[in-house]
Backbone of each chain as ProteinMPNN parsed JSONL, in Angstrom:
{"seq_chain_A": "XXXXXXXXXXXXXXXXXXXXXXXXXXXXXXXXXXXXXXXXXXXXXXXXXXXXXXXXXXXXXXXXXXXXXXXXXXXXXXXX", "coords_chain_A": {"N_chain_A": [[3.235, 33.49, 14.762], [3.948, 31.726, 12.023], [2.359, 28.955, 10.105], [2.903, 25.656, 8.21], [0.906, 24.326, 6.076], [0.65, 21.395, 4.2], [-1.065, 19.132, 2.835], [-2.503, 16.815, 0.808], [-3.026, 13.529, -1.002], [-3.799, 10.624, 0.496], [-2.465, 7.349, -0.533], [-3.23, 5.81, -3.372], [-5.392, 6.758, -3.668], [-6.808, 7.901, -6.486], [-5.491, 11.009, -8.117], [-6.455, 13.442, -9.504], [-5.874, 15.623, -10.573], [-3.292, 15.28, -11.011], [-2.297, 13.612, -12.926], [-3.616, 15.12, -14.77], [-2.129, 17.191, -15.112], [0.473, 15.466, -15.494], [-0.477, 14.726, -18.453], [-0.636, 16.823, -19.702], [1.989, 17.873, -19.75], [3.019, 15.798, -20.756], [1.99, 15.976, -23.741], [2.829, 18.373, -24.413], [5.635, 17.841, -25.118], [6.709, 17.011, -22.457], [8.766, 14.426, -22.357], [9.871, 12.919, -20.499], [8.817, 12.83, -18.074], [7.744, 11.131, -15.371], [5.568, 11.172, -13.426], [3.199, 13.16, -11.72], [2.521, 14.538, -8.869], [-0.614, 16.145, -6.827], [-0.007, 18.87, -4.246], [-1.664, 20.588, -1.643], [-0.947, 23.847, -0.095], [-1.52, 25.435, 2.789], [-0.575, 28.256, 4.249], [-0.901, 29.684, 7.314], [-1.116, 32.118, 9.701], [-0.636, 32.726, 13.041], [-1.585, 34.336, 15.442], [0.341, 33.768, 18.221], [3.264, 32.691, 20.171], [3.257, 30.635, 20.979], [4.64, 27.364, 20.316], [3.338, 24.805, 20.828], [1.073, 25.451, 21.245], [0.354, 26.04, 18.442], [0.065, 24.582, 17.036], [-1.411, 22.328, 17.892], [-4.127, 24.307, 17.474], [-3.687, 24.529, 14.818], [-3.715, 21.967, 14.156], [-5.814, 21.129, 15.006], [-7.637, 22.822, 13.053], [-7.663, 20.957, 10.728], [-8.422, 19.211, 10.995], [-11.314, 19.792, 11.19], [-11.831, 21.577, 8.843], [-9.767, 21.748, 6.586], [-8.375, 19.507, 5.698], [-9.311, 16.612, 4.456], [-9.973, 13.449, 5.892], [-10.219, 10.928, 5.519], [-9.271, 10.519, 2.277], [-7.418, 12.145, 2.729], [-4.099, 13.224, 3.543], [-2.657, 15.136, 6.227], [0.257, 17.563, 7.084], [2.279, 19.299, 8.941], [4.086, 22.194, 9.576], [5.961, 23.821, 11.385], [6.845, 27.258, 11.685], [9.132, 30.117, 12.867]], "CA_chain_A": [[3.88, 32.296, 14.23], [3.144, 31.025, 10.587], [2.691, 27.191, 10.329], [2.368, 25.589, 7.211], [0.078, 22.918, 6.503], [0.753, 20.736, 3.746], [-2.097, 18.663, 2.474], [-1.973, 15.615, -0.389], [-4.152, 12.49, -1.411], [-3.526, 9.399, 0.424], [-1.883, 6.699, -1.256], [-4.393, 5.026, -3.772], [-6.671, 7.832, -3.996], [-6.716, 9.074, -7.486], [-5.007, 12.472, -8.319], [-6.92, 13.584, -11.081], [-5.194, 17.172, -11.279], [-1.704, 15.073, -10.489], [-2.426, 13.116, -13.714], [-4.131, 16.043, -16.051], [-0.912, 17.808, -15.583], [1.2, 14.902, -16.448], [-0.714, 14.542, -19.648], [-0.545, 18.144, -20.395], [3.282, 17.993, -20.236], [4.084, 15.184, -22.019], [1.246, 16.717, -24.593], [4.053, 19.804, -24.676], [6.7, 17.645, -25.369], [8.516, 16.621, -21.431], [8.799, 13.206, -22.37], [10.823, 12.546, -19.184], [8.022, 12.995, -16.841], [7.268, 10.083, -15.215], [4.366, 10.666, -12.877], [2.779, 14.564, -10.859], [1.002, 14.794, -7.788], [-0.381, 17.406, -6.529], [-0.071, 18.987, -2.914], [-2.281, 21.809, -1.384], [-0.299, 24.313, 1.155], [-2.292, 26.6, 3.441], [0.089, 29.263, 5.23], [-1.518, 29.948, 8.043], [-0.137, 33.085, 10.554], [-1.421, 32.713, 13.778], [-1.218, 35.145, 17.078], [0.59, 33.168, 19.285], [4.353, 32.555, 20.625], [3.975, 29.225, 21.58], [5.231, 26.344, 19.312], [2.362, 23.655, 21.425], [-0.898, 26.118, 21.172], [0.155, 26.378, 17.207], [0.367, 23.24, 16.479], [-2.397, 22.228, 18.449], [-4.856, 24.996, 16.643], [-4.01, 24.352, 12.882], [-5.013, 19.89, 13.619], [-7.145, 20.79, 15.315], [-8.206, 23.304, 11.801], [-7.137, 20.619, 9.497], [-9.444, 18.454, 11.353], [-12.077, 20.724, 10.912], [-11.727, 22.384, 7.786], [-8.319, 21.631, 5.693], [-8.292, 18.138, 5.013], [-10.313, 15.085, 4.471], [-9.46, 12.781, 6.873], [-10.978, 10.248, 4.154], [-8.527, 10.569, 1.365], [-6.158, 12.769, 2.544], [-2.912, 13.045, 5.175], [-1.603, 16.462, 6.181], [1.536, 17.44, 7.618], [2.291, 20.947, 9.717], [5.418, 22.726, 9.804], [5.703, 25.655, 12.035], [8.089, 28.359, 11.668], [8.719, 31.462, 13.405]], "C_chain_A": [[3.21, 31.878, 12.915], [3.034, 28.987, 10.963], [2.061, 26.986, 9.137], [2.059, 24.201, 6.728], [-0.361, 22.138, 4.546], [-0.601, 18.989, 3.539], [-2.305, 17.532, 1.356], [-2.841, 14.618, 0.224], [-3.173, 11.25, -0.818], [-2.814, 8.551, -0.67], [-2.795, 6.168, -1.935], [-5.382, 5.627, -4.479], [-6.129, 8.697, -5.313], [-6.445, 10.278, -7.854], [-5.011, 12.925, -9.635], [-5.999, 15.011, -11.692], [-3.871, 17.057, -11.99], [-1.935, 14.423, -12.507], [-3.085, 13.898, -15.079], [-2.979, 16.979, -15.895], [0.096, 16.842, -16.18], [0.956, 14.713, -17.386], [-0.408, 15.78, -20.52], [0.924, 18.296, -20.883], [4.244, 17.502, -21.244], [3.193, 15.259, -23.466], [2.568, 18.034, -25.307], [5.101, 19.175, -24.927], [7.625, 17.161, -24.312], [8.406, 15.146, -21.573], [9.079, 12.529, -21.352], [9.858, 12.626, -17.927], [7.384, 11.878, -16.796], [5.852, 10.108, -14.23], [4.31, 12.921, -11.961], [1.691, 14.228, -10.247], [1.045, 16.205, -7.412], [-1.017, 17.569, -5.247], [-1.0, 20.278, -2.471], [-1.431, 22.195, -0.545], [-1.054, 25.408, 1.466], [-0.79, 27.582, 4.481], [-0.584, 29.849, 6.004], [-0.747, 30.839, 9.007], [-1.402, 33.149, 11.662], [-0.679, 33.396, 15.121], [-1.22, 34.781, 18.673], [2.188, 32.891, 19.447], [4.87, 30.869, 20.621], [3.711, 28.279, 20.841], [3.395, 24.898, 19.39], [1.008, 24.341, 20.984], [-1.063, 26.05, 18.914], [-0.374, 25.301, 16.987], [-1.047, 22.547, 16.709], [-3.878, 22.767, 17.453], [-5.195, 24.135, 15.012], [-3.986, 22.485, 13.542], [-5.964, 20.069, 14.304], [-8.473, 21.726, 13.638], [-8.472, 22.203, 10.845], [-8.635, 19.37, 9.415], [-10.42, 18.364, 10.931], [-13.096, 20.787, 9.943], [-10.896, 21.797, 6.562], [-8.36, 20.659, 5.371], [-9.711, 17.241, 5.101], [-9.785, 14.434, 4.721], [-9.47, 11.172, 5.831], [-9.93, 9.733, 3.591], [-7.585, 11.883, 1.312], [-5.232, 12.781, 4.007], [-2.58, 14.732, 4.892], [-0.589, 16.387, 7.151], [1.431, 18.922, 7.802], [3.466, 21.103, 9.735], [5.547, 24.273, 10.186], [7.02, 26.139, 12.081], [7.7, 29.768, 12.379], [8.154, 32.576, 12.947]], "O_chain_A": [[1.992, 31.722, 12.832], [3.513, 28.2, 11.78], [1.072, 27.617, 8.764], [2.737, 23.189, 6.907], [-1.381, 22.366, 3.896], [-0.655, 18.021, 4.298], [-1.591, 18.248, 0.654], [-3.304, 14.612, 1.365], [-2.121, 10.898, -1.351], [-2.586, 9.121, -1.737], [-3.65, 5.807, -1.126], [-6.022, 5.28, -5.472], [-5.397, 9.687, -5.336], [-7.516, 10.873, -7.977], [-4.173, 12.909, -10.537], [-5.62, 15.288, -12.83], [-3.335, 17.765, -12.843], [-1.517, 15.268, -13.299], [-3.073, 13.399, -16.204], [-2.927, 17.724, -16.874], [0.628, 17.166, -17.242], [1.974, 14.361, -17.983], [-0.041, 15.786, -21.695], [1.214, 18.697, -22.01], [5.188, 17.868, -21.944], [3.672, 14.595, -24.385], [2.917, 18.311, -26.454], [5.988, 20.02, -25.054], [8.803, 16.886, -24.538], [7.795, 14.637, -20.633], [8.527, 11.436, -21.227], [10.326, 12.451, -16.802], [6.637, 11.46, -17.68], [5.1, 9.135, -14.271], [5.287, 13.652, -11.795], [0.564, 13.853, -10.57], [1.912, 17.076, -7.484], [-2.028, 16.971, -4.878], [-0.908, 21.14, -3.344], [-0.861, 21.273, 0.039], [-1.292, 26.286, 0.637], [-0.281, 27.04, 5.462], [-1.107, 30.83, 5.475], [0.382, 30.409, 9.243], [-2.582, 33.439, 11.463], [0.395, 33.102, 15.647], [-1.901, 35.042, 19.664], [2.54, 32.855, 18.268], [5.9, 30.219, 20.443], [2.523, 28.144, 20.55], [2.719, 24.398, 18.491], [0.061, 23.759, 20.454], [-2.098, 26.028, 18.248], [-1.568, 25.29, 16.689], [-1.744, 22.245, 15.74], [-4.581, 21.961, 16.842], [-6.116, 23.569, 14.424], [-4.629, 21.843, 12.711], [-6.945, 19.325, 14.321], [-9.61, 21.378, 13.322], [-9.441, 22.354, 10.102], [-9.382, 18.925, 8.544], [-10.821, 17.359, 10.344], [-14.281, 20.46, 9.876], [-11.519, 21.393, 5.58], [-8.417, 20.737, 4.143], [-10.775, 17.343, 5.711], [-8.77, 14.312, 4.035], [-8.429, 10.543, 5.64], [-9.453, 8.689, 4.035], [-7.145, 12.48, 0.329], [-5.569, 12.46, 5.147], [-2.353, 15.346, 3.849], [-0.458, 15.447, 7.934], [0.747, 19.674, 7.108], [4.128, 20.083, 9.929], [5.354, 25.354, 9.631], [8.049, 25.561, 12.431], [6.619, 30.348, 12.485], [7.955, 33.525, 13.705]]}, "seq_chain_B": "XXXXXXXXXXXXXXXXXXXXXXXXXXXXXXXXXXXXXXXXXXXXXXXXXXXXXXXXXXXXXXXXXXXXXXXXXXXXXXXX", "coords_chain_B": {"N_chain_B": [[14.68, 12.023, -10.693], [13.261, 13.887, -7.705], [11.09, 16.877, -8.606], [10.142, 19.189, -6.867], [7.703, 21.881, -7.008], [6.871, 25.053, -6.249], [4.254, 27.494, -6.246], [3.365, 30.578, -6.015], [1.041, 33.084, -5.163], [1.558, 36.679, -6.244], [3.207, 39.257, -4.305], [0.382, 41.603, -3.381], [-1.615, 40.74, -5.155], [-5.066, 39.377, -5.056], [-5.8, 36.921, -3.012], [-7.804, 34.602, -3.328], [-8.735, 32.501, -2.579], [-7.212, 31.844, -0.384], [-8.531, 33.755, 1.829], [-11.063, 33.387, 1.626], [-10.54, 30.809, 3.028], [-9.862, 31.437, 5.426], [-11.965, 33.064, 6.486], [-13.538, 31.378, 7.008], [-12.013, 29.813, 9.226], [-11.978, 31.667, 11.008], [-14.611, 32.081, 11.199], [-15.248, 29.137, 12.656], [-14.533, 29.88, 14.839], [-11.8, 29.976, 15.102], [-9.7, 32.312, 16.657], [-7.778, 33.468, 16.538], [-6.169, 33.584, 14.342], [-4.601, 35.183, 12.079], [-4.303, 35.362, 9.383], [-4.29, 33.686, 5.936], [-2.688, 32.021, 3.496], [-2.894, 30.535, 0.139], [-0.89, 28.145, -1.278], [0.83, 26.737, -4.341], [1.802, 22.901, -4.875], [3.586, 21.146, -7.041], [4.515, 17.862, -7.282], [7.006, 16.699, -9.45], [8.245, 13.954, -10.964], [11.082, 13.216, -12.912], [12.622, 11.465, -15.164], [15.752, 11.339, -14.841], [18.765, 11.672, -13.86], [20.669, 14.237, -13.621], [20.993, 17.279, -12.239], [21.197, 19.276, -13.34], [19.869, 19.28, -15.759], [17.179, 18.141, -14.813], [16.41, 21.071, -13.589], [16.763, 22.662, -15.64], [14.425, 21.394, -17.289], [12.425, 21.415, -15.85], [11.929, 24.544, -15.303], [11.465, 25.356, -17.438], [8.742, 24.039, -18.031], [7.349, 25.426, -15.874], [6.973, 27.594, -17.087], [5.741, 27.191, -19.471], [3.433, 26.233, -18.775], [2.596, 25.355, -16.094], [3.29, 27.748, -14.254], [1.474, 31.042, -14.02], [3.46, 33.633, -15.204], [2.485, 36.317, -14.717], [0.923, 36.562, -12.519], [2.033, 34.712, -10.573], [4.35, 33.503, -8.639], [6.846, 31.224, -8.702], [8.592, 28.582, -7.707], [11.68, 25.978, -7.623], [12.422, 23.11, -6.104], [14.636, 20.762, -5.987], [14.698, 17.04, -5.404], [16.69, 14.345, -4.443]], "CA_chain_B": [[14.54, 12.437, -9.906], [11.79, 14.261, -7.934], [11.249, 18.164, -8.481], [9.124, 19.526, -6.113], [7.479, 23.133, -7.869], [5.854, 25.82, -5.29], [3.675, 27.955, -6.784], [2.452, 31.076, -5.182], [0.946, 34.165, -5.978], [2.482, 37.35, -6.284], [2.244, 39.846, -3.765], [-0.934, 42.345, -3.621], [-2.623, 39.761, -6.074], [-5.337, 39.121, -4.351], [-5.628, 35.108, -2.269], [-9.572, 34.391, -3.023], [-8.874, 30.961, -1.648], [-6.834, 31.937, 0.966], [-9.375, 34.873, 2.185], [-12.148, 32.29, 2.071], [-10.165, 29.864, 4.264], [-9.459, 32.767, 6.853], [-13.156, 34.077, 7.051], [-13.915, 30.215, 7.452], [-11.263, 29.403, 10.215], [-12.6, 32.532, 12.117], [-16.279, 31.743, 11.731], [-15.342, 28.363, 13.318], [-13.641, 29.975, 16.201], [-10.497, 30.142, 15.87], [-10.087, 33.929, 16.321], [-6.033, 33.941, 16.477], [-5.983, 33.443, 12.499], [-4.397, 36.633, 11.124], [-4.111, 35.476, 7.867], [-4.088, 32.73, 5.011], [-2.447, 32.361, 2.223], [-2.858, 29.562, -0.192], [0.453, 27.927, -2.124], [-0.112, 25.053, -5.217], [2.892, 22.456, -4.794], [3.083, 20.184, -7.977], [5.895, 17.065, -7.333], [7.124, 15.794, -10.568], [9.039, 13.06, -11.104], [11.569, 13.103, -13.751], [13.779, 10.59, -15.572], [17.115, 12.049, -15.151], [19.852, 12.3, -12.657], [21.042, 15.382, -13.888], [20.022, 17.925, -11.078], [21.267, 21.015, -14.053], [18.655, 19.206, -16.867], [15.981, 18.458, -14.455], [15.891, 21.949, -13.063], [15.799, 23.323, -16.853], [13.088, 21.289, -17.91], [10.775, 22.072, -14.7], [11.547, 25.88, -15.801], [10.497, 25.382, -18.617], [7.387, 23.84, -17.783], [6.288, 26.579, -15.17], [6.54, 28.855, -18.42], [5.017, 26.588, -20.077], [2.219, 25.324, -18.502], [2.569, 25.385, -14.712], [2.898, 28.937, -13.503], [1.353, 32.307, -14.624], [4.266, 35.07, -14.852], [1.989, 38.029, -14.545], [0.253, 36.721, -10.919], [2.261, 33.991, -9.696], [5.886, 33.516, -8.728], [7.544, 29.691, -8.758], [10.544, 28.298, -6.392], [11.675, 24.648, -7.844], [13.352, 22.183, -4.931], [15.109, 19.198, -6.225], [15.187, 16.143, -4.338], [17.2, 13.023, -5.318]], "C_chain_B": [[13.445, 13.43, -9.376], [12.135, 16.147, -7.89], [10.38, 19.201, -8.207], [8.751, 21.549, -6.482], [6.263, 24.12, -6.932], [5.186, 27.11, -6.25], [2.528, 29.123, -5.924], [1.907, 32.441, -6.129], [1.618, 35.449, -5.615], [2.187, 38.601, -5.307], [1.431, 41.562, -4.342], [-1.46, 41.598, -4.757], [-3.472, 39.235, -4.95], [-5.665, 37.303, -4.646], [-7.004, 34.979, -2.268], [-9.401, 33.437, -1.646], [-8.336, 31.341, 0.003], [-7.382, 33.046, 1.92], [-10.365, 33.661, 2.396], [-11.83, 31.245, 3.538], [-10.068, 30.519, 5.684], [-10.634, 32.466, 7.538], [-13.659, 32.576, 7.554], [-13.844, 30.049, 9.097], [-12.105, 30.622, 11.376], [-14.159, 32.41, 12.142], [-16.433, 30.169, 12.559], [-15.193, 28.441, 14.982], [-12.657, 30.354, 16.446], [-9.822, 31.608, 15.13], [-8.856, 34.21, 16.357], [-5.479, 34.046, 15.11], [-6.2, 35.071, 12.012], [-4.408, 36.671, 9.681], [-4.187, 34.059, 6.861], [-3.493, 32.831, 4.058], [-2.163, 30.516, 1.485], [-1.558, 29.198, -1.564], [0.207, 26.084, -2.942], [1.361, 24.222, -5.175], [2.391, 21.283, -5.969], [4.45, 18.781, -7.292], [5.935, 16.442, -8.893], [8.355, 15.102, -10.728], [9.82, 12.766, -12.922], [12.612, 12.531, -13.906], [15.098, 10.498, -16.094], [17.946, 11.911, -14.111], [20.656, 12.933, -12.709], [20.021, 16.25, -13.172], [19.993, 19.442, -12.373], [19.741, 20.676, -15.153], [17.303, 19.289, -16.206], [15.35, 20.129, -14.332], [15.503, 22.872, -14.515], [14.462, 22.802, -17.086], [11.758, 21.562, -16.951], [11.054, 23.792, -14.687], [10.796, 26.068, -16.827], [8.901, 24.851, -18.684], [6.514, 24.44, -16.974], [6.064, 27.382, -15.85], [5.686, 28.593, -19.248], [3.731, 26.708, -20.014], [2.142, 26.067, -16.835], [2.461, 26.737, -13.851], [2.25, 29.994, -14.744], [2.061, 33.595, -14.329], [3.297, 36.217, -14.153], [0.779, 37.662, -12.477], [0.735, 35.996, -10.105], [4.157, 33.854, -9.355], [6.259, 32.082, -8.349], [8.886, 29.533, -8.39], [10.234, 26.367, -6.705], [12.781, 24.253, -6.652], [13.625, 20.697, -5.697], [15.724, 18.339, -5.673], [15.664, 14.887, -5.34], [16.092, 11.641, -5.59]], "O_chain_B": [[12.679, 13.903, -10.216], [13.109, 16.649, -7.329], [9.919, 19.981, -9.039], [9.6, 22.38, -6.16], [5.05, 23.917, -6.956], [5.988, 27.608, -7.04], [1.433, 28.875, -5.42], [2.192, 32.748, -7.286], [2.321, 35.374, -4.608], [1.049, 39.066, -5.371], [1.75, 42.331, -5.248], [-1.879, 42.471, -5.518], [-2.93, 38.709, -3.978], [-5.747, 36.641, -5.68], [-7.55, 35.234, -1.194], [-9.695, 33.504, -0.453], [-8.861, 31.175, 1.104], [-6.648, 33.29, 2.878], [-10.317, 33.041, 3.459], [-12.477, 31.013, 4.559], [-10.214, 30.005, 6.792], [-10.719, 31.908, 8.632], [-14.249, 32.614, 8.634], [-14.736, 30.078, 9.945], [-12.708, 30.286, 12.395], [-14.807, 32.67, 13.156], [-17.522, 29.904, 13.068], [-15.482, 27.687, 15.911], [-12.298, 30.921, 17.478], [-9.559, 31.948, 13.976], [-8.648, 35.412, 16.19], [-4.396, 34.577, 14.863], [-7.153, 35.8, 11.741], [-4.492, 37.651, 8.941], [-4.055, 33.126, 7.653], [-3.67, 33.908, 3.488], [-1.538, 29.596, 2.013], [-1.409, 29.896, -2.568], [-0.214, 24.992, -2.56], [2.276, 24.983, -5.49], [1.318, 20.68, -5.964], [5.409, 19.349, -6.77], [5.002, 15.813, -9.394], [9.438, 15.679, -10.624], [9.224, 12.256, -13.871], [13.579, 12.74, -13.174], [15.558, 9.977, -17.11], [17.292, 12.256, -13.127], [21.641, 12.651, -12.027], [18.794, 16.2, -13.262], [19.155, 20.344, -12.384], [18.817, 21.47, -15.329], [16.412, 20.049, -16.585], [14.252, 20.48, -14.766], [14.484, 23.547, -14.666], [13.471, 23.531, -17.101], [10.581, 21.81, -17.212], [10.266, 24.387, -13.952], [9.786, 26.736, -17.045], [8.048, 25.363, -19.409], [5.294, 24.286, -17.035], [5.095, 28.108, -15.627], [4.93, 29.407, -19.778], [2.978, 27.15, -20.881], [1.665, 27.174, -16.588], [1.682, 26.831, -12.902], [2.415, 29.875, -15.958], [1.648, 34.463, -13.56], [3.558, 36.826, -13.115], [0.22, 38.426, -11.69], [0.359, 36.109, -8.939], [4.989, 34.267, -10.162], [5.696, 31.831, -7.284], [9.927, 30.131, -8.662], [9.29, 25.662, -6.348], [13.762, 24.935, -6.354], [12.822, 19.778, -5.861], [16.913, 18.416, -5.362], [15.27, 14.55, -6.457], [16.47, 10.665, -6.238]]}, "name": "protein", "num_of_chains": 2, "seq": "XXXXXXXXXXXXXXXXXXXXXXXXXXXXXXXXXXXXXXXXXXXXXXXXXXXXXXXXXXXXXXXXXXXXXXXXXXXXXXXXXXXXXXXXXXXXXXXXXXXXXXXXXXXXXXXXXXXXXXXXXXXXXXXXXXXXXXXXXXXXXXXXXXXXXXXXXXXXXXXX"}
């Protein structure tokens, strides 16, 4: 099963990358860009069937490993 | 409107990040982790409600700026 684990900065919490790309763009000319955040995604493929053990695994990873509980929210989306 | 920009790499390029996160996840334990792979999601918000202009100008800005042809490959989603 893959499951894919979506990662991003709280609300509040500064997004320095989200904000050195919007400068870069409207630096290049997109005038129209009003604001970029930016998201991490881990694809994770894990050797298992069952929808509950995945799911389970990667928060309990994200927990872990993957996020900062701190200043960040993740979100899982498992696919077959 | 917003135009959500996935950003992966291409395959046999090798996934540092997502090799690191692996050898991690399995030195924690969790020994069902076949694989990682890491994907950069930008959201940008642009001041249009033209879904044909937005999606040019966020091409143009993965050529730009945002992706690297020669290792990465880019899939834009536009949400209202």
């Amino acid at each position: 099963m893959i499951a894919e684990v979506f990662i991003e900065l709280k609300k509040g919490v500064m997004d320095a990358e989200g904000e050195a790309v919007k400068k870069a763009l409207r630096l290049l000319g997109f005038k129209k860009v009003k604001g970029v955040s930016s998201v991490k995604v881990y694809r994770i493929e894990i050797d298992t069937n069952s929808k509950e053990e995945a799911e389970r695994e990667v928060r309990e990873m994200c927990e872990k490993l993957l996020a900062n509980p701190v200043i960040q929210n993740y979100r899982i989306v498992l696919k077959e």
